[in-house]
C-alpha positions as CSV (number, residue, x, y, z in Angstrom):
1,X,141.5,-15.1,47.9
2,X,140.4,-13.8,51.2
3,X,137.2,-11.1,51.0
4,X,138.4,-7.7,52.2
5,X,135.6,-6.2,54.6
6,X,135.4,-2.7,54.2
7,X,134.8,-0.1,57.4
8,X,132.2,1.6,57.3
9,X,132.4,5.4,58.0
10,X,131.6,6.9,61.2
11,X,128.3,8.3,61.1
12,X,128.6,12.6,61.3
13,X,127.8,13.9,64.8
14,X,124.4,15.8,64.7
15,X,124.4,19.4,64.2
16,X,124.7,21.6,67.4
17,X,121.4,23.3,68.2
18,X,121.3,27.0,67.4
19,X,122.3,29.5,70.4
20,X,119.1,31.0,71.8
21,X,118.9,34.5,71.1
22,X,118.7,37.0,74.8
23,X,115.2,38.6,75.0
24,X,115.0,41.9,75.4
25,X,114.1,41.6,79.0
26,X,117.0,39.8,79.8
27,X,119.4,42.5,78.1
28,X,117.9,45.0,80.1
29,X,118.3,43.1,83.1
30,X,121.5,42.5,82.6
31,X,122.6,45.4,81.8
32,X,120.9,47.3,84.7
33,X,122.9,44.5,87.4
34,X,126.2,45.7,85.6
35,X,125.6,48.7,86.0
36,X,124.3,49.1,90.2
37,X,127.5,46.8,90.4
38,X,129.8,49.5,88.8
39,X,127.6,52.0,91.1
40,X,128.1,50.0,94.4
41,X,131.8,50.0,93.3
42,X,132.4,53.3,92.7
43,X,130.4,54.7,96.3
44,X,132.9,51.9,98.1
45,X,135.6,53.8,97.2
46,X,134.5,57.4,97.3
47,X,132.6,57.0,101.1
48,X,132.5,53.7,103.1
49,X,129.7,53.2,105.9
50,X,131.5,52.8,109.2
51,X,132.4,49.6,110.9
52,X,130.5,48.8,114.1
53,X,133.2,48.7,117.0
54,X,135.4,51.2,115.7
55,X,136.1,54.7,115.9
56,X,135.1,56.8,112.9
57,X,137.7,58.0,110.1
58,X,138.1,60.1,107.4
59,X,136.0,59.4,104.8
60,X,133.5,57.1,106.8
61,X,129.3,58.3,106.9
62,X,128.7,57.6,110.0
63,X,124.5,57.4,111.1
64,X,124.2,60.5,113.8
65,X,121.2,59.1,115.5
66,X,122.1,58.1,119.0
67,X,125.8,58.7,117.8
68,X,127.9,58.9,121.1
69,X,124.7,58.9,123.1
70,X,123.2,62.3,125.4
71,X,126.0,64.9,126.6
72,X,124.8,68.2,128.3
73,X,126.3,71.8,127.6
74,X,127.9,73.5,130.4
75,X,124.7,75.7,130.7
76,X,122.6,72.4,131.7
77,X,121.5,72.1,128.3
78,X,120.8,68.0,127.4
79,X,121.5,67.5,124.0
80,X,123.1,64.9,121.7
81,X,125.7,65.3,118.5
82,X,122.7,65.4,116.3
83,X,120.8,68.1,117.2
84,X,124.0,69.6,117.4
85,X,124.9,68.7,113.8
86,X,120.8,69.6,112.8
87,X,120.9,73.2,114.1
88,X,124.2,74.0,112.5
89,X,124.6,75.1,108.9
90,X,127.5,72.8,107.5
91,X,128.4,70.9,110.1
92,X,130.3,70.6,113.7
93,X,133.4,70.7,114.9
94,X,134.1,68.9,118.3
95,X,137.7,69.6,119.9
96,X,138.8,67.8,122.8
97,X,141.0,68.8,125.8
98,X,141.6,67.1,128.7
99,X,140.4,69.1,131.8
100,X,139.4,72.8,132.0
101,X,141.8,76.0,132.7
102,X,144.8,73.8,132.5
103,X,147.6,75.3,130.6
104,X,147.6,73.3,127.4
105,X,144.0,73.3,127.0
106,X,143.4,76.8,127.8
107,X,145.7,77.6,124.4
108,X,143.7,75.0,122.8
109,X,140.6,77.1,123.6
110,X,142.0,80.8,123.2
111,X,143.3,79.6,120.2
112,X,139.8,78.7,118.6
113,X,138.6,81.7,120.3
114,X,140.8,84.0,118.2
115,X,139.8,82.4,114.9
116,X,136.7,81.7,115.9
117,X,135.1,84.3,112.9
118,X,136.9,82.6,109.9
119,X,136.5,79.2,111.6
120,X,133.2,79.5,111.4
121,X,133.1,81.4,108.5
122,X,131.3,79.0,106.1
123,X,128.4,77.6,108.2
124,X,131.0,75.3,111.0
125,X,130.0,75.4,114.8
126,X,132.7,74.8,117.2
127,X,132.2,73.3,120.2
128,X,134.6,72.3,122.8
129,X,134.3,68.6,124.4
130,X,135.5,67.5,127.9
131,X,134.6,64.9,131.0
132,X,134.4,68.3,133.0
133,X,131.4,69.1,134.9
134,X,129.1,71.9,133.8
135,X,130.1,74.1,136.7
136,X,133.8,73.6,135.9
137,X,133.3,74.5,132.4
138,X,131.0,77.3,132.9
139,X,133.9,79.2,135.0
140,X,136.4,78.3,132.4
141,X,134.2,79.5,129.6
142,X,133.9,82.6,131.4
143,X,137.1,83.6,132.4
144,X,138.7,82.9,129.0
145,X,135.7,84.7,127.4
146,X,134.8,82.0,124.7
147,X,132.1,82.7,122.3
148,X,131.1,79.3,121.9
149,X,129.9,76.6,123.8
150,X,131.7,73.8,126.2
151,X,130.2,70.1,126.2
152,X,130.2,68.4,129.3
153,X,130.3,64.2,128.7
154,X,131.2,62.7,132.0
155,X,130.6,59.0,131.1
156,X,132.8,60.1,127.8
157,X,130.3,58.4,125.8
158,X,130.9,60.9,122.8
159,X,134.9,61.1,123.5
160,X,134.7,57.4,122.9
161,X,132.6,57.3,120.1
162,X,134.9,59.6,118.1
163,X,137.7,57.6,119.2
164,X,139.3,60.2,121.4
165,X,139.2,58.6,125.0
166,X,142.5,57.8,126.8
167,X,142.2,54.3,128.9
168,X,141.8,54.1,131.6
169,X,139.9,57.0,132.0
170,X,140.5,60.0,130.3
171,X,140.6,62.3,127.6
172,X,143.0,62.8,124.5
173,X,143.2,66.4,122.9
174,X,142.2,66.1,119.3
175,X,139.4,67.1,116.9
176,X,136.3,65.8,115.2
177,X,134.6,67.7,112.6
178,X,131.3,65.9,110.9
179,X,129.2,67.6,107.9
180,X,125.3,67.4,108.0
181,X,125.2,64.4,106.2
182,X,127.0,62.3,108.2
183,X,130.7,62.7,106.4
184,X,133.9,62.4,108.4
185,X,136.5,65.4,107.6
186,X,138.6,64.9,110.4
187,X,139.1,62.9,113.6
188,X,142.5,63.1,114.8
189,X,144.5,63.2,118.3
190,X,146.6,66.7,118.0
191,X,148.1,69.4,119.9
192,X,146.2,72.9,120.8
193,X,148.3,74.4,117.2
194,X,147.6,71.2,115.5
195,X,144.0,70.8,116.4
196,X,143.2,74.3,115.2
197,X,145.7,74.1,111.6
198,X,143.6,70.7,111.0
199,X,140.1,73.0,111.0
200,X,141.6,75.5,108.8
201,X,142.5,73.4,106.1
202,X,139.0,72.2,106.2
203,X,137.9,75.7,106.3
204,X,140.0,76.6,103.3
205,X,138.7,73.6,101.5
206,X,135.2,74.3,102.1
207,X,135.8,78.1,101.0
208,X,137.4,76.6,98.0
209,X,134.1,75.2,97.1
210,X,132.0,77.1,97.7
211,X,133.9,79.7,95.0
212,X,134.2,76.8,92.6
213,X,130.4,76.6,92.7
214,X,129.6,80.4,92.3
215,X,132.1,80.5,89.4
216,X,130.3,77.4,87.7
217,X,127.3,79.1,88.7
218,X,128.4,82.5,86.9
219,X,129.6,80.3,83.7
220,X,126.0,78.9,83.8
221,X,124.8,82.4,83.4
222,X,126.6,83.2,81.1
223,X,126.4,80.3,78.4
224,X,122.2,80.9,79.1
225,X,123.1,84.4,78.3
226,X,125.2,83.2,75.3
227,X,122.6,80.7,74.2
228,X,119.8,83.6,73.6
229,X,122.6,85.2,71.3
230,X,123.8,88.1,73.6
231,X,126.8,88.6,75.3
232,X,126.6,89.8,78.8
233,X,128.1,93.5,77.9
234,X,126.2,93.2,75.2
235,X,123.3,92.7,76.9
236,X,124.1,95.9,79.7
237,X,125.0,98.2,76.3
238,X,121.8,97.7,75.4
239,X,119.9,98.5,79.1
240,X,122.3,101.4,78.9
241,X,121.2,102.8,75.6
242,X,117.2,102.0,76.4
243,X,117.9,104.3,79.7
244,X,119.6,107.2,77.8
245,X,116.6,107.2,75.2
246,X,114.4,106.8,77.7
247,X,116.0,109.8,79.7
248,X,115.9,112.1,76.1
249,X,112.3,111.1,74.9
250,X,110.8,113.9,77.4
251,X,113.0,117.2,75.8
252,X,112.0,115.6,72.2
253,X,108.4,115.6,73.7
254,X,108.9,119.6,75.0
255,X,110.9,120.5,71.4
256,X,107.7,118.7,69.7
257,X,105.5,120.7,71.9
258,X,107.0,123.8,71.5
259,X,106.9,123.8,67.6
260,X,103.4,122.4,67.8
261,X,102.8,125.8,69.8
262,X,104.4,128.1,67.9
263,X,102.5,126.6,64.5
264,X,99.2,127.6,65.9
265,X,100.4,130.9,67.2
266,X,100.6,131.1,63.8
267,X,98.1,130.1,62.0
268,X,96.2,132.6,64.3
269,X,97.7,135.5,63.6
270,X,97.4,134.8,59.6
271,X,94.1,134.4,60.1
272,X,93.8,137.2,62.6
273,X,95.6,139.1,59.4
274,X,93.4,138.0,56.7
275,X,90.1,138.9,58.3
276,X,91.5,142.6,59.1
277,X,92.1,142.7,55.2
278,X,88.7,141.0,54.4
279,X,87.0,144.3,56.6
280,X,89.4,146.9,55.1
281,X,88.3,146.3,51.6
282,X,84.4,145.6,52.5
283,X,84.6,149.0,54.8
284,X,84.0,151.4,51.9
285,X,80.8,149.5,50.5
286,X,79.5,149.1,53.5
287,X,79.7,153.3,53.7
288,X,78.2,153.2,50.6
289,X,75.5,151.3,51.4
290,X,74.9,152.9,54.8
291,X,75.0,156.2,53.4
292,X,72.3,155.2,50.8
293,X,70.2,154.0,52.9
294,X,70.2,157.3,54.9
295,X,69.5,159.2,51.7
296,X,66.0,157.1,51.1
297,X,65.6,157.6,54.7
298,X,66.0,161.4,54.2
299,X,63.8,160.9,51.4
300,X,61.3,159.6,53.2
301,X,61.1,162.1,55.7
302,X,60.8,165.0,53.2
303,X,58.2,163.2,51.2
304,X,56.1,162.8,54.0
305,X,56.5,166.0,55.4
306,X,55.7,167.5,51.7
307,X,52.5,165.5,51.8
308,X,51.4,166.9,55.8
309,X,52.1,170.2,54.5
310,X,50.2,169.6,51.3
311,X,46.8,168.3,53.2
312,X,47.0,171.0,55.5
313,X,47.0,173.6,52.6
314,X,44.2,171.6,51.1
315,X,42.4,171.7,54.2
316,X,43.0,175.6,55.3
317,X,41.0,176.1,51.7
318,X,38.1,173.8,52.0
319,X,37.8,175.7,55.7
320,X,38.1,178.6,54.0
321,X,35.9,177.6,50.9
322,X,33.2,176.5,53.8
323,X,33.0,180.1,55.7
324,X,32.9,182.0,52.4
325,X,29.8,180.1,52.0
326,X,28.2,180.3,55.2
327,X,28.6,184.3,54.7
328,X,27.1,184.6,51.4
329,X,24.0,182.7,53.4
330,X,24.1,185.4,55.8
């Protein structure tokens, strides 16, 4: 018989080495990159930086040093959109027009003349942008009697830097508004009604805000309030009921006083009363005693006089006793 060979079993593979166990450092660190990722995500999408070569939109930052380059106001004023935006309060609002005392942009510029008050309401300063020459905008200014500036930018450096220049040369109505930090809220060709409406909005946003943040700030208050365990009313019951004790504690003082007064008065007079009866009753022992006294006094007197009278009699005899002598001498 043929030998059967047997096969012989395939050796096992070796065990897999054991999964190295993350350090603590590199959790951390990898945490902390998930998480500036989820960061660098979200600011994407809420404000992007603006792209170089193009005109700014809403919702771009945009970097206002040497933004648009140096423009002069129609006083002869050099200045640039960053000082502009530096010495307002919230922010500048640049509208366009395309040459002074023309019809459409002198109803552009009455119109933010007649709102200028609420326009600027909330910290905004408006100032109107042209290629015009400082001496043309000066007499426009005047004559339509605008409260705010004009910006002169003949080289439309600015106009084209907000994306409001017409080509060749030339200027398209619109607005610009920019916040101190650099945030877009509106850049947007328009008419002289639609350039004004777009402000408003932004206006009534702004104002919107601004009460959103003095209510939070009021709820604040209160749940601080809240947390010490009084209520606000609570709180000006009890200031009102501190005043009002406050405002009776001097007549309780003067009642006080008055009784205090009117105790001693009498104390006095029973005392006053008591000594009177004290020298009532003593008065007829005092007589008494006074009046004997008098009597040894009297006493006295005729005692001694009894006794003069008695040594004068003695001596009238022993004078007389004497001379009855000397004549029976004789």
């Amino acid at each position: 018989m043929p030998v059967e060979l047997r096969k012989r079993k395939a050796p096992a593979p070796p065990p897999a080495p054991p999964a190295k166990k993350q350090s603590k450092v590199a959790k951390v660190v990898k945490t902390a990159a998930t998480k500036v990722k989820d960061a660098a995500a979200a600011n994407g999408s809420a404000a992007k930086p603006k792209a170089a070569g193009k005109p700014p939109v809403v919702g771009d930052v945009i970097s206002l040093e040497g933004f648009g380059g140096e423009i002069e106001t129609n006083d002869g004023t050099k200045t640039t959109l960053k000082a502009l935006v530096d010495a307002s309060k919230a922010g500048v609002v640049l509208f366009t027009y395309p040459r002074a005392s023309t019809p459409g942009c002198t109803k552009q510029a009455c119109l933010f003349r007649d709102s200028y008050v609420p326009l600027t309401a909330h910290g905004l300063a408006i100032y109107g942008l042209s290629t015009d020459s400082p001496k043309a905008n000066t007499a426009f200014q005047t004559k339509q009697k605008l409260p705010y500036p004009l910006l002169c930018d003949p080289n439309a450096t600015l106009i084209a830097a907000i994306g409001l220049k017409k080509a060749p040369k030339g200027t398209t109505r619109g607005v610009f508004v920019v916040d101190k930090a650099g945030n877009v809220l509106a850049a947007e060709a328009g008419s002289p009604d639609g350039t004004v409406t777009v402000v408003k909005k932004i206006v009534a946003d702004v104002g919107a805000g601004d009460r959103a943040k003095a209510a939070a700030e009021e709820d604040e208050a209160d749940e601080e309030a809240e947390a010490e365990g009084k209520e606000p009313e609570e709180k000006k019951e009890e200031v009102e009921a501190e005043t009002a004790a406050a405002a009776a504690a001097p007549s309780t003082s003067i009642v006080g006083d008055v009784a205090k007064a009117a105790a001693s008065s009498s104390e006095a007079l029973a005392k006053k009363t008591e000594e009177a009866e004290e020298e009532e009753a003593a008065a007829p022992v005092a007589d008494a005693v006074e009046a004997a006294a008098a009597g040894e006094e009297d006493k006295e007197v005729e005692e001694k006089t009894n006794g003069d009278a008695k040594v004068e009699v003695e001596e009238g005899e022993k004078k007389k006793d004497a001379d009855g002598d000397e004549k029976m001498e004789e």
